[in-house]
VOGU-3710 file (C-alpha; in Angstrom, 3 decimals, decimal comma):
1> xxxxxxxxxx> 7,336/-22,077/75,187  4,567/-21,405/72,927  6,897/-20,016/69,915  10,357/-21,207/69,306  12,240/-18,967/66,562  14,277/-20,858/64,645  15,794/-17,913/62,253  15,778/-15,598/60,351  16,301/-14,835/56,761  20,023/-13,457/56,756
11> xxxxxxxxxx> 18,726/-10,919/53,855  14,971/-9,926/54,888  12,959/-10,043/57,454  11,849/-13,717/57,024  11,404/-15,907/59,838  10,792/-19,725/60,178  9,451/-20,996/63,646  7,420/-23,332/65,373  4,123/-22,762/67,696  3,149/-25,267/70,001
21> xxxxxxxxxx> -0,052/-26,341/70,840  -1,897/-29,372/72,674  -3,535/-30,226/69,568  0,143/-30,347/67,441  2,787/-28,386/66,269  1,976/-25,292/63,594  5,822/-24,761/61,786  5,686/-21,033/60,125  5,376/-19,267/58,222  1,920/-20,759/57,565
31> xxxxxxxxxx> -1,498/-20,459/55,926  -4,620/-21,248/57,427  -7,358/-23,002/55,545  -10,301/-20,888/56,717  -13,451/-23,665/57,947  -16,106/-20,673/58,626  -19,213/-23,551/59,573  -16,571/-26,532/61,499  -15,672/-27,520/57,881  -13,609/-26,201/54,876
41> xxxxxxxxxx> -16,075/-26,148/52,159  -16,083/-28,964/49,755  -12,981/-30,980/51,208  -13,163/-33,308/54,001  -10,634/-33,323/56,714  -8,836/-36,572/55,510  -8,336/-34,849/51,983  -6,996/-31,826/54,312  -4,847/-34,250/56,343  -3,390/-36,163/53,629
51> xxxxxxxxxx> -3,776/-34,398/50,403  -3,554/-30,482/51,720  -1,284/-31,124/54,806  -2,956/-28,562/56,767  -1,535/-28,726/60,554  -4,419/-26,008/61,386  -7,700/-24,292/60,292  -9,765/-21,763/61,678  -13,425/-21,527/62,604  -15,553/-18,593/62,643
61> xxxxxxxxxx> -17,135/-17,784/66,239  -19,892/-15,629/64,711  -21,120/-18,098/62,916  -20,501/-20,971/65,352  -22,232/-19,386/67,619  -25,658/-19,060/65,319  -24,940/-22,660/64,389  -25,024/-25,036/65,739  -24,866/-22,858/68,862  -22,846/-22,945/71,977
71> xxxxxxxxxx> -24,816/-26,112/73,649  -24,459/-28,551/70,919  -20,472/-27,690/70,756  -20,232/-27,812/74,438  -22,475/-31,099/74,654  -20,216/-32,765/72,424  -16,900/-31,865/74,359  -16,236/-28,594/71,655  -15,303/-28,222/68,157  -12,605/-30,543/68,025
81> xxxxxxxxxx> -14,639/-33,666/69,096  -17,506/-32,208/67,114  -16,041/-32,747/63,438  -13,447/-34,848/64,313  -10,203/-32,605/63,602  -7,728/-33,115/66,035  -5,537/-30,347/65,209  -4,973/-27,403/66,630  -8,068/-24,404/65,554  -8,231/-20,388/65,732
91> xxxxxxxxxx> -11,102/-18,642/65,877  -12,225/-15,401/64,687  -13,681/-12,851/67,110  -17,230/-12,645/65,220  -15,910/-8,797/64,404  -14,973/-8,901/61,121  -18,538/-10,543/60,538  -19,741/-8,155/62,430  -17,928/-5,182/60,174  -19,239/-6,433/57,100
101> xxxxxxxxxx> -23,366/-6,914/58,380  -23,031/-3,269/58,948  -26,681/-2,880/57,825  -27,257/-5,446/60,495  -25,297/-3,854/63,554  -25,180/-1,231/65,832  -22,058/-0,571/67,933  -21,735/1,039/71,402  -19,560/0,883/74,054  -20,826/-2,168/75,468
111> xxxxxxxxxx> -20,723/-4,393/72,139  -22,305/-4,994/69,293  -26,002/-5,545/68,533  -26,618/-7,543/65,802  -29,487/-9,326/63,412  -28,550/-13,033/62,229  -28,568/-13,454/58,739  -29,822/-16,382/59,359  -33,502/-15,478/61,074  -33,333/-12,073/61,574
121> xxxxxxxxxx> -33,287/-12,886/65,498  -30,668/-10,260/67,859  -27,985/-10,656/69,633  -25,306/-8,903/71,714  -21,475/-9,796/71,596  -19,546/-8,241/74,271  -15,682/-8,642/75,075  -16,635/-10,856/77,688  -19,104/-12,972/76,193  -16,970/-13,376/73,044
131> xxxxxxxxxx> -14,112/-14,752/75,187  -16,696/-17,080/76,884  -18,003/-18,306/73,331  -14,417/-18,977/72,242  -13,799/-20,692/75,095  -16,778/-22,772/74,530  -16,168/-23,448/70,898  -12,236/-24,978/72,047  -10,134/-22,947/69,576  -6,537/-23,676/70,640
141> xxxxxxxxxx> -5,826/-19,848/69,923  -8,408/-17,493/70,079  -8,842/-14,102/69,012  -9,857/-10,508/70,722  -12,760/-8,751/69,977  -12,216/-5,925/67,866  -14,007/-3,501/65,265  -12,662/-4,153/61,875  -12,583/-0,278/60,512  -13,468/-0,187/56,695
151> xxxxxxxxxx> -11,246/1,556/54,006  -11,119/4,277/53,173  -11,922/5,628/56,315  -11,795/8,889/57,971  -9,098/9,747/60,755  -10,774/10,790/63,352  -13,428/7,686/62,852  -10,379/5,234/62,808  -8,847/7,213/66,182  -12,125/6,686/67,900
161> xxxxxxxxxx> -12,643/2,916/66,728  -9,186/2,082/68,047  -9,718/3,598/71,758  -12,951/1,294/71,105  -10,670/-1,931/70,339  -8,291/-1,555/72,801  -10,966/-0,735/75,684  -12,422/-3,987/74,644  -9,045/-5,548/74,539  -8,449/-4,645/77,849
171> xxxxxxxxxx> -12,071/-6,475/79,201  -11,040/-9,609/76,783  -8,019/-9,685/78,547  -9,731/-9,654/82,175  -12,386/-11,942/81,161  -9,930/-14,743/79,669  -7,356/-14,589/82,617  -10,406/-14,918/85,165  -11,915/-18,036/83,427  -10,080/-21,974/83,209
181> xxxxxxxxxx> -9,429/-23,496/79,594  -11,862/-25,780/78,510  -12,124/-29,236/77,466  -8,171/-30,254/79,288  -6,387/-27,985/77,264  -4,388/-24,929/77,030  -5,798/-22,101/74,950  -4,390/-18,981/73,941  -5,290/-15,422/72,812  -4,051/-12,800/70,473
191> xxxxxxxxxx> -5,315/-9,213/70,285  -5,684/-7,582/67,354  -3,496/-4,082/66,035  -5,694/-1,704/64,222  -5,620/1,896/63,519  -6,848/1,717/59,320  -3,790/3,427/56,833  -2,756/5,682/59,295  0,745/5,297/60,824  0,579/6,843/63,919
201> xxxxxxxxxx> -2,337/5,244/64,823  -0,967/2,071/63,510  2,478/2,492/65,660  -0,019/2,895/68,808  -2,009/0,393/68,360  0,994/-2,057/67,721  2,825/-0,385/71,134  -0,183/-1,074/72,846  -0,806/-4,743/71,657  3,038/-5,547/72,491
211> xxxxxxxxxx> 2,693/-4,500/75,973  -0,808/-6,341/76,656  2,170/-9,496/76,813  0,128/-12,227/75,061  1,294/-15,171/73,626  0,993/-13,827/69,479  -0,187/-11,003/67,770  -2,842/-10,349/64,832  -2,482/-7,834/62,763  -6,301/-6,855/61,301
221> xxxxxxxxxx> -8,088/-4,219/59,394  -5,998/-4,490/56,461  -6,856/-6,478/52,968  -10,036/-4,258/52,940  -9,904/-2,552/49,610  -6,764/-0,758/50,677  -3,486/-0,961/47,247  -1,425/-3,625/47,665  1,160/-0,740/48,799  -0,506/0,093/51,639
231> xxxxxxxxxx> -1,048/-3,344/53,180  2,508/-3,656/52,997  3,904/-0,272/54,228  1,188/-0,316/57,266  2,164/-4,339/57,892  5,892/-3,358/57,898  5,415/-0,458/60,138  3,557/-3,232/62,877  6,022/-5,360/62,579  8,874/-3,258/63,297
241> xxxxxxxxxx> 6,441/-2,725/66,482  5,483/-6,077/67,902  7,950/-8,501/69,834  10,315/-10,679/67,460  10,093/-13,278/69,691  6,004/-13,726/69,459  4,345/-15,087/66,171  2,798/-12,345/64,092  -0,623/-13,032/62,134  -1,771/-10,895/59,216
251> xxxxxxxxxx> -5,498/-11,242/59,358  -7,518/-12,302/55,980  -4,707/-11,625/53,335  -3,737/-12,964/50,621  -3,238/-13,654/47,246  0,009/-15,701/47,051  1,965/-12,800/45,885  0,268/-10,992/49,164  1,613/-13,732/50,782  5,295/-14,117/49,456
261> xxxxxxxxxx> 5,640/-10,185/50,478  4,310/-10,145/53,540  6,732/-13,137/55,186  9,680/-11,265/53,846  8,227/-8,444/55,789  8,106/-10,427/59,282  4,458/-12,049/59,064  4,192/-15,511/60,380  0,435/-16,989/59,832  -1,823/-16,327/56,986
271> xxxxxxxxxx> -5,386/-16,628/56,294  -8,051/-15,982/53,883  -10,677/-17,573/52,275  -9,315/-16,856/48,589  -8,002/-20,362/47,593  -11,391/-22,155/48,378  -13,499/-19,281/47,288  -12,253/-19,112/43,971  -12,038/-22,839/43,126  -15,675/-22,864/43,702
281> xxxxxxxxxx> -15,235/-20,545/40,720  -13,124/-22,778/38,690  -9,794/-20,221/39,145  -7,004/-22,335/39,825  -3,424/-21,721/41,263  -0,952/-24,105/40,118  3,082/-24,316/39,839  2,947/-22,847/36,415  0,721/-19,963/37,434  -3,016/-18,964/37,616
291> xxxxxxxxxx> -5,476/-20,880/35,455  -9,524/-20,506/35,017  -10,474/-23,674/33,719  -13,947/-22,765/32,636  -11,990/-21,204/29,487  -11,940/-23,322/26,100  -8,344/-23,524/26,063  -8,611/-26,397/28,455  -11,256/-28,205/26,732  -9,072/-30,432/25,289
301> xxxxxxxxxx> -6,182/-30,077/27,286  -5,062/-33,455/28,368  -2,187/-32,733/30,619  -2,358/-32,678/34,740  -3,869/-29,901/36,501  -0,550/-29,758/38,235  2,149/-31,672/37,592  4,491/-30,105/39,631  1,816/-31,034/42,422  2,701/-33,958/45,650
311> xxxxxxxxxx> -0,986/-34,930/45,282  -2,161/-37,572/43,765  -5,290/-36,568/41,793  -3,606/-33,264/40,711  -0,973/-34,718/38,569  -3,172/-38,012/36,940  -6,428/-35,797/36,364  -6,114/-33,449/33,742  -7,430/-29,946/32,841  -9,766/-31,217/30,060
321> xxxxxxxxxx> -11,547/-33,707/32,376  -11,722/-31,098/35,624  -13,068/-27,952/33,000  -16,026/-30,926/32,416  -16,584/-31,050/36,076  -16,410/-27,519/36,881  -19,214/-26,656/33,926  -20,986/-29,766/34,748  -21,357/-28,630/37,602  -20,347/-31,676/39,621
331> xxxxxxxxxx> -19,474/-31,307/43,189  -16,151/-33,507/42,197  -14,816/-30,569/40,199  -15,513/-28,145/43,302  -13,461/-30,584/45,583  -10,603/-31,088/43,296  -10,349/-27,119/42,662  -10,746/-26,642/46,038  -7,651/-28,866/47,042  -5,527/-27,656/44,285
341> xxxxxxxxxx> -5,585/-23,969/45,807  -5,607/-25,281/49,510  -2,478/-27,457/48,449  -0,901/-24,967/46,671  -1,248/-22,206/49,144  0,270/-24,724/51,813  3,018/-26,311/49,599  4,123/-22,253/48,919  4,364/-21,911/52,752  6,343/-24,744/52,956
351> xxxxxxxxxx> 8,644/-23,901/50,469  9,222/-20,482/51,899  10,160/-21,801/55,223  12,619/-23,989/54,005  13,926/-21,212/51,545  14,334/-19,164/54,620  16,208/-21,661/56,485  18,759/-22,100/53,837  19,006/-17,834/53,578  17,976/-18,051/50,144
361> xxxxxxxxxx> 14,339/-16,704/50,665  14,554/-13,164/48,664  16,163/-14,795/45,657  13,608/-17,166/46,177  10,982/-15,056/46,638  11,360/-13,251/43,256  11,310/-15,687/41,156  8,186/-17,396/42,144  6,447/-14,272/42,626  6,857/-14,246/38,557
371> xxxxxx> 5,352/-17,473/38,468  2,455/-17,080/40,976  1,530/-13,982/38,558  1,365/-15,511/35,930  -2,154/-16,114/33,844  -2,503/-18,990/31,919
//
């Protein structure tokens, strides 16, 4: 069984579970430290072992596939041998890369033509060829091909792109059945629900996607530039749609609070490149709430970053020493920013599982939603 429910939250929609995978065990709900190039930026994987406590990551096939390129992963035995993580991976589809080189693209029937931003050189992803790639990479769960749909966007576009993403879906689906795992181990894939902000496309889409009979199920087009109000009434509305007992992945979201709202909604696994992103910026997310440490409050600030924190550096460092880092500009100060948000991120995924276990998630739930608010 690839997902075992445990339970559910006896006063939301909540649910704690476990997904099983050659490469380890994923509990959920759970956030996935997004590793675009084979590597979260600025942390190496013993940091994400040890200090972070990631059980997965994801890689990106787009870029993957531009580099190093499918022979060097396959050479080496995939992605997994390649940088040494032994635990489990997802990867991306390439679309939502795709979506946002629109000046780079052109979309048809077939695929998608597209100039790397790399050398300017073209290329053609297909459903099929995508699946191939994936399987090539060694993601443990891989993704469909899809077209990401921007917001706002126009009904009768977002109608046409979805008979687009589930015509691929269906020749992803052919494609990964007809062709072996690689590498000795089982891999997995979960199509995507689109449709934009529009319900009954949404409901279709999500009907459609349950029926397909895969082993999860992605939410995507969502945390666009759509109100927070939207991503939750349209994630809701899927949910109510897909199969309980299947784990349900909202694509690219969140902020913590994003976060927090959308497990009590039903949502399962989380990514998005937020946490790391930002630390490169110095913005910090922390058990007392959200700090930017480039400000001169913290110049002489002697306390921990976090001392709420279980790692190590995070409660002995303090804020006056990392703001020196950060406008120093010393790759330290990136690293320990960037596993400050990773760890946090994790720690509040954690916390919500076991919160949901002991049916005291929504009671929970608002009260750190106050807290991962808050500005410092």
């Amino acid at each position: 069984m690839f997902f075992q429910h445990h339970h559910t939250d006896s006063q939301s929609k909540a649910r704690a579970g476990t997904m099983k995978t050659d490469h380890g065990d994923i509990p959920t709900p759970i956030f996935m430290p997004v590793g675009t190039a084979g590597t979260v930026k600025g942390v190496h994987f013993a940091e994400l072992e040890n200090s972070v406590q990631a059980p997965i990551i994801l890689g990106n096939t787009y870029h993957l596939y531009l580099r190093p390129g499918l022979e060097v992963l396959e050479q080496a035995g995939g992605l997994h041998k390649f940088n040494t993580w032994n635990h489990p991976i997802l990867t991306d589809s390439g679309g939502f890369q795709v979506y946002s080189l629109a000046h780079r693209r052109t979309i048809t029937q077939e695929g998608v033509k597209f100039q790397s931003h790399i050398d300017g050189s073209k290329h053609l992803f297909t459903p099929e060829n995508v699946m191939d790639t994936q399987r090539t990479i060694g993601a443990d769960i891989i993704m469909a091909f899809d077209e990401c749909t921007p917001y706002p966007c126009e009904y009768n576009y977002a109608k046409k792109s979805l008979k687009l993403t589930h015509s691929w879906l269906k020749r992803c689906i052919d494609r990964f059945d007809s062709t072996p795992s690689k590498y000795g181990y089982e891999q997995f894939l979960f199509p995507i629900v689109q449709g934009s902000v529009y319900k009954d496309l949404r409901v279709e889409s999500a009907k459609f996607i349950a029926d397909c009979d895969r082993h999860g199920n992605a939410i995507g087009g969502l945390a666009v530039g759509e109100p927070d109000e939207l991503l939750y009434e349209m994630t809701e509305l899927v949910c109510d749609q897909l199969p309980s007992e299947k784990p349900r992945y909202l694509m690219g979201v969140g902020t913590p609070a994003n976060i927090l709202e959308a497990i009590g909604l039903g949502i399962d696994m989380f990514d998005c490149v937020m946490p790391s992103r930002n630390a490169r910026h110095g913005y910090l997310f922390t058990n007392h709430g959200i700090i930017n440490i480039k400000n001169q409050r913290w110049e002489k600030d002697f306390s921990p970053i976090d001392d709420q924190s279980h790692v190590h550096i995070l409660n002995t460092h303090s804020k006056a020493y990392l703001r020196h880092l950060v406008r120093s500009n010393e790759l330290l100060g990136m690293q320990i920013c960037t596993i400050n948000n990773l760890s946090f991120y994790l720690s509040l995924v954690k916390e919500a599982r076991k919160q949901i276990l002991q049916n005291n998630f929504v009671q929970w739930k608002k009260e750190k939603l106050e807290v991962v608010m808050r500005r410092l």
